[in-house]
ZAMARGU-4260 file (C-alpha; in steps of 0.2 Angstrom, whole numbers, plus 5000, padded with zeros to 4 digits):
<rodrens>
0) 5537/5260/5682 | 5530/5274/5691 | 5536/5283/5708 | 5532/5275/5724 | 5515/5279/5731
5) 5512/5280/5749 | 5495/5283/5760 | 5493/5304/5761 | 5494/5309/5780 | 5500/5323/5791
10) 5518/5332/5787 | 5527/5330/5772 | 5532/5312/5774 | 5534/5306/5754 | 5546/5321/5754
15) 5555/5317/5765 | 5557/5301/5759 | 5560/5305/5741 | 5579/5307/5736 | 5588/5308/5718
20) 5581/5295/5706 | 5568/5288/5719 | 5554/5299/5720 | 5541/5296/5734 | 5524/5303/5734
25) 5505/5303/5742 | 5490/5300/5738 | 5472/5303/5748 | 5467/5287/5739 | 5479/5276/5741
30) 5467/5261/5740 | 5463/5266/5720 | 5483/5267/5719 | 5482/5248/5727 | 5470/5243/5714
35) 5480/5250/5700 | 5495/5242/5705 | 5488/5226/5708 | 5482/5227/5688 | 5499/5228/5683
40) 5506/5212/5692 | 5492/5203/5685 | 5507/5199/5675 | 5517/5190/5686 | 5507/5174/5687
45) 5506/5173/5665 | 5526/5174/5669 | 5527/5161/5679 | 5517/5152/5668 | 5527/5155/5651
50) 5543/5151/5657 | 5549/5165/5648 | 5562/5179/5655 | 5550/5197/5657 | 5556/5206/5641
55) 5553/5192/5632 | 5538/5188/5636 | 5533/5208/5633 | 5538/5208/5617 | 5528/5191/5614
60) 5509/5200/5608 | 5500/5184/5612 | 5504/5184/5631 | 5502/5204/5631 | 5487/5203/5625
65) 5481/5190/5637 | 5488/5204/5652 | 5476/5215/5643 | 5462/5203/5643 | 5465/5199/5661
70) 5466/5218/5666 | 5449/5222/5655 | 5441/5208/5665 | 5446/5214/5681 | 5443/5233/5676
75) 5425/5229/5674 | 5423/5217/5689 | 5429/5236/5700 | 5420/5249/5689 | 5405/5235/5693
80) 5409/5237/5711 | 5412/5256/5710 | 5429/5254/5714 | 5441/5267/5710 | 5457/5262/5698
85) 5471/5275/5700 | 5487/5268/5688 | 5503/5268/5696 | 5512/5271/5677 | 5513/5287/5669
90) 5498/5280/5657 | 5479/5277/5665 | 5475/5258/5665 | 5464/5261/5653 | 5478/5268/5639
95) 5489/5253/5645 | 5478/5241/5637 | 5476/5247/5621 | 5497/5248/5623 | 5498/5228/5627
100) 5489/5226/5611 | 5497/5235/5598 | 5508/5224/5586 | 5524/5223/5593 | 5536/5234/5581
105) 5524/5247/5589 | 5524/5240/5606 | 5544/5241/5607 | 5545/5260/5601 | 5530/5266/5613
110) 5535/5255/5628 | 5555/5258/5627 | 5557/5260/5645 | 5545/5245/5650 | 5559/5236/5642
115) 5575/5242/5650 | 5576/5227/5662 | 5590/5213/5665 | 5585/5201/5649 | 5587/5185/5661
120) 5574/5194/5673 | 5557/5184/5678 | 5543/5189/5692 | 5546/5182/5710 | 5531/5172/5706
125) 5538/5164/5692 | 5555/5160/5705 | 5542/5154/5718 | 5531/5143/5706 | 5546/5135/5701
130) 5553/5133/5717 | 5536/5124/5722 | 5533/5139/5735 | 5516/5148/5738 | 5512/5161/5726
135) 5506/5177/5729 | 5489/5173/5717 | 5476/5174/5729 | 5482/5194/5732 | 5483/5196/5712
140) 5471/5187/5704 | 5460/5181/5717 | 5455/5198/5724 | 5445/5199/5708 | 5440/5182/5708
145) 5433/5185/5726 | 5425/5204/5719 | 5417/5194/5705 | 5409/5181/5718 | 5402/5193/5728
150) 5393/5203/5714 | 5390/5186/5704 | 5399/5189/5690 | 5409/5176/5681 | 5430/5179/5681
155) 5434/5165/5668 | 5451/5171/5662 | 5458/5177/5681 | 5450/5162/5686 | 5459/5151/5673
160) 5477/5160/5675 | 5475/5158/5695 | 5471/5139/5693 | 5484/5135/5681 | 5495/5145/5692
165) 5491/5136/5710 | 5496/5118/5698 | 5511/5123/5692 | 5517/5129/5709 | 5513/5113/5719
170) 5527/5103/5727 | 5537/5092/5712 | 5529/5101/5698 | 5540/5107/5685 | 5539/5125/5677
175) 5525/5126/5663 | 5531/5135/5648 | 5512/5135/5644 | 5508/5148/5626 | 5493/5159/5630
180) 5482/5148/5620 | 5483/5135/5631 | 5479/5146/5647 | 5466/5154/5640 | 5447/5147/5646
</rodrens>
């Protein structure tokens, strides 16, 4: 998961803030920690989408591949842009896609601790689209939707994952249960 990350300023404010088993610290580029977090709840939308608990869905290579492929996509649209990525895990983004793809017996043993969450456990996304509340899309995915518009490049599978998103999350809609296959553009 990572420590939490907060903006470097003056004193010694993360430490402060850091007690047993909830480390705090800083950063003097907090905005490339901001784009490295937001890579990692690309995830939250294919969630919602599968229908599937979190743990599940991890250990399903299919939709962490697609994760991956969303996260490549955007990587390029920011190293495009000459944005900064900073991961908020222990591995760089780039080391975390070639992890999402690995078969999944290796998956399991390399990413242990990514799994030691409540097996019933889902995204807040995935509790909102099925709720038929707003999503949070246009802050994940749609920040590189925009990014792409702006540079004129094409953002198919961010843009694909954040339409399917918006209709499974309108009023009276019921959860997807969608396969990757079916998401992708």
């Amino acid at each position: 998961m990572g420590d939490i990350v907060i903006a470097a300023g003056p004193g010694e404010l993360a430490t402060k803030l850091s007690v047993p088993n909830l480390p705090v610290r800083d950063s003097e580029n907090i905005e490339a920690v901001q784009w490295g977090k937001l890579l990692v709840n690309f995830n939250n939308a294919l969630n919602a989408l599968s229908g599937l608990p979190i743990q599940q869905q991890l250990t399903d290579r299919n939709w962490r591949r697609l994760m991956a492929d969303q996260m490549t996509d955007a990587l390029a649209e920011l190293k495009a842009a000459q944005i900064p990525v900073r991961s908020t895990t222990p591995l760089s983004a780039w080391m975390t896609l070639h992890i999402l793809r690995l078969p999944t017996p290796l998956f399991i043993r390399i990413a242990a601790q990514m799994l030691t969450i409540d097996h019933t456990a889902r995204t807040s996304m995935a509790y909102d689209s099925a709720e038929g509340r707003p999503t949070e899309i246009e802050s994940l995915q749609g920040e590189i939707i925009a990014l792409g518009r702006k540079h004129r490049r094409p953002t198919p599978l961010c843009s694909r994952v954040a339409e399917r998103t918006a209709e499974a999350s309108a009023p009276g809609e019921t959860q997807p249960n969608l396969t990757p296959v079916q998401i992708r553009p």
